[in-house]
Wavefront OBJ file of the C-alpha trace (Angstrom):
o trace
v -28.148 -87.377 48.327
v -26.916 -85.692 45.247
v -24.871 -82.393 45.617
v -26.000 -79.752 43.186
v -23.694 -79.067 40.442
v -23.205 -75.405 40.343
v -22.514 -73.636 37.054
v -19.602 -70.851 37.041
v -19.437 -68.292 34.100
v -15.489 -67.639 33.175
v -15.058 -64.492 35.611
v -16.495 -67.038 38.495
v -14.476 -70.004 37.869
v -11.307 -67.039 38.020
v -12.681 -65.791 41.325
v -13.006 -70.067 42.846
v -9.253 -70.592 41.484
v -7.982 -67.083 43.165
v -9.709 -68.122 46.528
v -7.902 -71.642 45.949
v -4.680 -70.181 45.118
v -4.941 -67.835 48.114
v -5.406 -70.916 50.736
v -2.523 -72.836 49.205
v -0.201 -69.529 49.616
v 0.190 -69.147 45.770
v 0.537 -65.750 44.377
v -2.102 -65.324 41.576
v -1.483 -64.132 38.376
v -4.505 -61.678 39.143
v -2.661 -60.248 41.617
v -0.772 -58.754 38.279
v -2.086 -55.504 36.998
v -2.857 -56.604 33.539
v -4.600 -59.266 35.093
v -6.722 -57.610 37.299
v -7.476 -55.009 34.091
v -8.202 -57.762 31.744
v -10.473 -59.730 34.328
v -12.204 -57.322 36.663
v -11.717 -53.827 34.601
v -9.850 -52.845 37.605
v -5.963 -51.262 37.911
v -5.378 -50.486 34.592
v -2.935 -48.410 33.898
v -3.257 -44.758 32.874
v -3.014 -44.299 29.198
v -0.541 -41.667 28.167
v -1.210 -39.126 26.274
v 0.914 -37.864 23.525
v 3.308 -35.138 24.202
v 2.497 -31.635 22.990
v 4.988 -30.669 20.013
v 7.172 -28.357 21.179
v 6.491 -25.004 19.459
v 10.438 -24.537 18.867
v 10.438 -27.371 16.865
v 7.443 -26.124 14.135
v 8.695 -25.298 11.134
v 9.349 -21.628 10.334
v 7.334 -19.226 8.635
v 8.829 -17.396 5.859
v 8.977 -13.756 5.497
v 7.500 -12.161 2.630
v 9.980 -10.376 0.245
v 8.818 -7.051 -0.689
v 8.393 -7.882 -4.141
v 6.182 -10.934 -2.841
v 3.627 -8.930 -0.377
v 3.292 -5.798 -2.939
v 2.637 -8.956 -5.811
v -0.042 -11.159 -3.551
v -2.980 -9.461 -4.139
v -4.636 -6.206 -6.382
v -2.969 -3.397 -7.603
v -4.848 0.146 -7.007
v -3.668 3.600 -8.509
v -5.256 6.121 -6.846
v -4.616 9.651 -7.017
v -4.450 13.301 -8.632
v -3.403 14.597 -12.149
v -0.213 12.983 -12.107
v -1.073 9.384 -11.273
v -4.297 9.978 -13.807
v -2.066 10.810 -16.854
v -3.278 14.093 -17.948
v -0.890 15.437 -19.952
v 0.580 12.175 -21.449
v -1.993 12.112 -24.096
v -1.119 9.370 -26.983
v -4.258 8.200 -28.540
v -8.048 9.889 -29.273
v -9.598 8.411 -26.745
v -7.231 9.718 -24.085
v -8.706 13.297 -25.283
v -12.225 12.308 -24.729
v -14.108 15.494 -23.392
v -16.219 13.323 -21.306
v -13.473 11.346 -19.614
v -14.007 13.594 -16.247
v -10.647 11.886 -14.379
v -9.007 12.263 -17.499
v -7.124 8.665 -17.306
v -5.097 8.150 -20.115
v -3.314 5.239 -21.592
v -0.100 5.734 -20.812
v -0.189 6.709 -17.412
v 2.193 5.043 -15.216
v -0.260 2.907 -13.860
v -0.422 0.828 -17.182
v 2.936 0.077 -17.142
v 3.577 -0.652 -13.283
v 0.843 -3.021 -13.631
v 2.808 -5.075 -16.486
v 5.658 -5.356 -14.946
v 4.508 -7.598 -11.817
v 2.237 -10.751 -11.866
v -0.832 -8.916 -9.745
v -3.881 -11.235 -9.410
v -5.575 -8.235 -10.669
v -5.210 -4.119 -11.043
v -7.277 -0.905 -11.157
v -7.211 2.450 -12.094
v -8.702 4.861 -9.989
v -6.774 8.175 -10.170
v -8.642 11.363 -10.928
v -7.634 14.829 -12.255
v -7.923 17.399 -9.988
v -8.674 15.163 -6.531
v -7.897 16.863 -3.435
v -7.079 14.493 -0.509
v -10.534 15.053 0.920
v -12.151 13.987 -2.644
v -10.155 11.123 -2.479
v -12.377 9.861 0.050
v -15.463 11.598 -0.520
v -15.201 11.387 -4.564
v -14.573 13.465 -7.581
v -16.522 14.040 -11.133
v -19.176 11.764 -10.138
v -17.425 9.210 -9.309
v -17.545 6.848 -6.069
v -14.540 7.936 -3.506
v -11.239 6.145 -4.791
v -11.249 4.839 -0.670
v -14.094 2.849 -1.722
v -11.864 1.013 -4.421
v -9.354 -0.810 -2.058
v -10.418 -3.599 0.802
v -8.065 -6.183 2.262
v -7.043 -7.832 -0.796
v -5.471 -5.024 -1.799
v -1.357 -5.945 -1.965
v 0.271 -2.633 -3.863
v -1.286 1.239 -3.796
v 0.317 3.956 -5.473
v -1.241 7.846 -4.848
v -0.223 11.245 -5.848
v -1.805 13.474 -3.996
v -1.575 16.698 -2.128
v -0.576 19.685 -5.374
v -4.400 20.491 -5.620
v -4.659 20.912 -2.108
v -1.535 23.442 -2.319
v -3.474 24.906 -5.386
v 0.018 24.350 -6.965
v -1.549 24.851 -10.618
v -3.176 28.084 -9.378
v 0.229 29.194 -8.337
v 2.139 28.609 -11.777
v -0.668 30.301 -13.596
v 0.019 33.074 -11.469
v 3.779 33.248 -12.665
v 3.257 32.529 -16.241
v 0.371 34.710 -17.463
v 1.346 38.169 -16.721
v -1.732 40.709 -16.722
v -1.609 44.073 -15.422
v -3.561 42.649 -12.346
v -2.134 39.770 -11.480
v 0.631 39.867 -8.264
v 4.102 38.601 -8.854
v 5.117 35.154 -8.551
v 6.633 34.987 -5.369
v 4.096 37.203 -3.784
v 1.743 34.292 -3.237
v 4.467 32.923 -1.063
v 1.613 33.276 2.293
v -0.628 32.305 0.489
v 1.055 28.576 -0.435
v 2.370 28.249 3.264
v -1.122 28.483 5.046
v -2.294 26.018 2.403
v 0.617 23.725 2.929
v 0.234 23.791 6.996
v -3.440 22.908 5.996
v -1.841 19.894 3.761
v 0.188 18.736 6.929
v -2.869 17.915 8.702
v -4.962 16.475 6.271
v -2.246 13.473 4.785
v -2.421 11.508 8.155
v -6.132 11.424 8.450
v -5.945 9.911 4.859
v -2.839 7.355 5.432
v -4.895 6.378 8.432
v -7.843 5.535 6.118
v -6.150 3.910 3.438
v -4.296 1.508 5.689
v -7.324 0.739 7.669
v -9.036 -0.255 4.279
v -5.954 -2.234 3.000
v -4.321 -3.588 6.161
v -1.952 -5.751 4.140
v -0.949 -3.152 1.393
v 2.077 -1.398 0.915
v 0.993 1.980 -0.161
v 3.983 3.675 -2.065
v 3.351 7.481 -2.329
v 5.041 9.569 -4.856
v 6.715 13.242 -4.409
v 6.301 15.745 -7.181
v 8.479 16.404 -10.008
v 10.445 20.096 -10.044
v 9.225 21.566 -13.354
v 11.823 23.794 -14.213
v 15.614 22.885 -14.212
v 17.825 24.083 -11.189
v 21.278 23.754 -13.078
v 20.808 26.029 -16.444
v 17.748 28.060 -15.834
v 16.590 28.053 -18.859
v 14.039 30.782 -19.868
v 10.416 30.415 -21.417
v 7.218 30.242 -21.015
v 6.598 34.378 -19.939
v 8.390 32.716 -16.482
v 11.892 34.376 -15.617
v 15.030 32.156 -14.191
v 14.023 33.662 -10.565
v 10.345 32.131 -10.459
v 11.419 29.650 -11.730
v 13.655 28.369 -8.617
v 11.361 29.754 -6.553
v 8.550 27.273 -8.021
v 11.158 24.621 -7.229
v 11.417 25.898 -3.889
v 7.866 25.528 -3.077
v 7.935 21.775 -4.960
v 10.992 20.870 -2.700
v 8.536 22.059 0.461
v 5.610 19.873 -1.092
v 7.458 17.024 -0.961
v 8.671 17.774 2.401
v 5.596 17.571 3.840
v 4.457 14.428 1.864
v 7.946 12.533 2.813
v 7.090 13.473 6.373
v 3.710 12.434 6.833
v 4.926 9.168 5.112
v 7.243 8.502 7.622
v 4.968 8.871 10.409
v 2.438 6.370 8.922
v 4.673 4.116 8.640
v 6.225 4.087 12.002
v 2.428 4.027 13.045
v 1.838 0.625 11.214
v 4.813 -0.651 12.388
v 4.817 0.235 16.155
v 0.980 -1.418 15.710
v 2.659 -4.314 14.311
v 0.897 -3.679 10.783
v 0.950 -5.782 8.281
v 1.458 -3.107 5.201
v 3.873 -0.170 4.810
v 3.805 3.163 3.860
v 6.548 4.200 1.920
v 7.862 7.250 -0.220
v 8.977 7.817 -3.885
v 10.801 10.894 -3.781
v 10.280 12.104 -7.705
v 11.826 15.463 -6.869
v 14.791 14.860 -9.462
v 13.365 12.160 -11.748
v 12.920 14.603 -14.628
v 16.491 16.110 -14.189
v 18.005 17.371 -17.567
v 14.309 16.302 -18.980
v 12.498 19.519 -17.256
v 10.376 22.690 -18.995
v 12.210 23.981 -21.364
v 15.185 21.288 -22.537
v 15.748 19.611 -25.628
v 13.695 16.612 -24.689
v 11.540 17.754 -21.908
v 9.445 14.892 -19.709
v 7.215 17.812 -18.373
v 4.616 19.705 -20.640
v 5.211 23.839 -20.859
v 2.506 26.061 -20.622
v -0.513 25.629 -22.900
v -2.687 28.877 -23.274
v -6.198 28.671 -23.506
v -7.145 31.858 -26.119
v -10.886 31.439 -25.215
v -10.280 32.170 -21.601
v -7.283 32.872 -20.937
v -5.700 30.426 -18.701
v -3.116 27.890 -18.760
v -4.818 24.446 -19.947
v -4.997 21.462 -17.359
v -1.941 19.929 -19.237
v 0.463 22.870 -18.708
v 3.277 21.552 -16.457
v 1.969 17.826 -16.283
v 4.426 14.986 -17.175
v 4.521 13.933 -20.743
v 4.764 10.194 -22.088
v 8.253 9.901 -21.492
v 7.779 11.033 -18.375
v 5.158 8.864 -17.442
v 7.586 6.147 -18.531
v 9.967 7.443 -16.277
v 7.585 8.063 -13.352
v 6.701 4.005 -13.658
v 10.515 2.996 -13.257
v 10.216 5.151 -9.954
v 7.385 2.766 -8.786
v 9.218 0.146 -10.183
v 12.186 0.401 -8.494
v 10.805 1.124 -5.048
v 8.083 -1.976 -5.715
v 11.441 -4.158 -5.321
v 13.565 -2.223 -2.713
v 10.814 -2.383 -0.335
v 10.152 -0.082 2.723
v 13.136 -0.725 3.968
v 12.116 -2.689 7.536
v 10.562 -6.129 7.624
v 7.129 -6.463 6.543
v 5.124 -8.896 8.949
v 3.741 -11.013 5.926
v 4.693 -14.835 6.001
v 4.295 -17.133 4.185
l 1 2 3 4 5 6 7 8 9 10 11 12 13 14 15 16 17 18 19 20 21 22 23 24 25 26 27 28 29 30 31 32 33 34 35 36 37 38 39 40 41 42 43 44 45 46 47 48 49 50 51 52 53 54 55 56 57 58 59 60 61 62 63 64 65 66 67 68 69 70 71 72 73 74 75 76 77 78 79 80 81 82 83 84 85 86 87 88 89 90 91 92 93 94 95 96 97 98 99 100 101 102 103 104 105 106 107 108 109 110 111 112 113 114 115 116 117 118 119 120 121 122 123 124 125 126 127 128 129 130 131 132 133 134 135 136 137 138 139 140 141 142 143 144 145 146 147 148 149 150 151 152 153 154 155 156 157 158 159 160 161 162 163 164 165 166 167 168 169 170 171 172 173 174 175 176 177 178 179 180 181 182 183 184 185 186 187 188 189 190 191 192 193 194 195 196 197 198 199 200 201 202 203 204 205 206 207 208 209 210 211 212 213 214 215 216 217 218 219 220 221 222 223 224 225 226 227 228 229 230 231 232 233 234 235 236 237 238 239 240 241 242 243 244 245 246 247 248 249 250 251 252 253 254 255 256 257 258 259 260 261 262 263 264 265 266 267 268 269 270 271 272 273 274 275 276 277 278 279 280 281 282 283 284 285 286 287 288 289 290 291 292 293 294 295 296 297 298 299 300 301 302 303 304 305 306 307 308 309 310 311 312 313 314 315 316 317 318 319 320 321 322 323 324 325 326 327 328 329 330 331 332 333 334 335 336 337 338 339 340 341 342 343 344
């Protein structure tokens, strides 16, 4: 009788050699753990996984310079009169009657945005904006809030002398009529509208910054008009009104460098990415004030027709628009003076 020739795949014949080996006493080599993996998908060994980089090994981020986070994105000038231009009037069509903002070409602005390789700039700054028109709009035009977003890198603003109705105030001093009150006399006046002031500014920091998270917004002081070494007389104001006018100046910018310096330490103590920082103009126009040789600051302008001082009266000139945008300039580099936290 024949005995049927059974027929073993390759796994079977292992299995009959491992049940031989096993009889004999012989230690398989399936009894290995590769083996066993290879043959019966059985004991293999966990595969390792890669080790997670260790996060003190990454490579550092580099902190923005100044210079580099004001310089990243767009460049906005928003403001009043003094960030506008009126005042610095150089060519016909800066003394176009329907040019409501009355922007002019050599404003600061112009030059600031020269001197730096922005991605792109914009001029926004109106004549006569109080801070609340800055962000519900002026003249017909859309609020200047509505002209920054996140790309935003660099904002410079004037703002705050309409709010004090500071050109009000020096037409009081200069135009003497038998009904007008003296200078200083408006003194209460000024201080209830300044208290007023040194509410509104942090509502509108606030706003800008939550518009332009990433944008250091450099606000500028105002220059004193009148010179506080000579005195010099002119301009129907006397040496006495004159100081006090630079008094009241000195208080603006009081109030603007404070409420600066309490946005700021609000972005930073939030960890902000932007700055708020102040350009004290105070003494930019020394030995160039009303009534020098070279003056950077317009006198008084009378209007015949209706007897007031015209909107350029006591507005910077060309030159001192020039010297306004090295004030910018200047500050553009130093910075705000703590670590911005921009990387690149």
């Amino acid at each position: 009788m024949s005995i049927p020739r059974i027929r073993l795949g390759q796994r079977g014949r292992a299995v009959a050699v491992l049940v031989v080996l096993l009889a004999v006493g012989i230690t398989p080599l399936v009894a290995l753990p590769a083996v066993r993996c290879e043959l019966f998908g059985s004991g293999c060994p966990t595969p390792v996984r890669a080790a997670k980089a260790d996060p003190a090994e990454a490579p550092e981020r580099r902190a923005l310079t100044p210079l580099e986070a004001a310089t990243q994105g767009t460049y906005v000038a928003l403001g009043d009169s003094y960030s506008s231009g009126l005042g610095a009037e150089a060519t016909v069509a800066d003394q176009n009657p329907l040019e409501r903002c009355q922007r002019t070409s050599r404003a600061y602005y112009h030059q600031v945005a020269r001197s730096f390789p922005f991605k792109a700039s914009a001029f926004w700054a109106c004549s006569g904006a109080t801070t609340r028109q800055v962000i519900t709009g002026k003249s017909g035009e859309p609020p200047q809030l509505d002209r920054i977003d996140a790309n935003t890198s660099l904002i410079t603003i004037s703002i705050g002398g309409n709010d004090v109705g500071f050109s009000r105030v020096l037409a009081g001093c200069v135009i003497k009529l038998p009904w007008a009150r003296a200078c200083s006399e408006q003194g209460r006046d000024v201080a209830t509208r300044m208290a007023e002031l040194r509410r509104s500014l942090p509502d509108l920091y606030t706003r800008i910054t939550a518009k332009a998270p990433r944008a250091r917004v450099i606000v500028m002081g105002y220059p004193r008009a009148f010179s506080e070494v000579d005195g010099a007389s002119g301009d129907n104001i006397s040496v006495a009104d004159q100081r006090w006018l630079n008094a009241r100046a000195r208080e603006l910018n009081e109030v603007i460098r404070e409420t600066v310096a309490e946005a700021d330490e609000r972005v930073a103590a939030t960890r902000g990415a932007g700055s708020v920082e102040f350009a004290d103009a105070y003494s930019t126009f020394a030995g160039h004030e009303v009534g020098s040789a070279e003056p950077y600051m317009n006198g008084l302008a009378i209007s015949v027709s209706s007897l007031a001082a015209e909107p350029r009266s006591f507005h910077p000139t060309v030159k001192g628009h020039e010297a306004l945008a090295r004030l910018f300039t200047e500050q553009i580099r130093k910075g705000p003076g703590r670590p911005l936290q921009q990387y690149r």
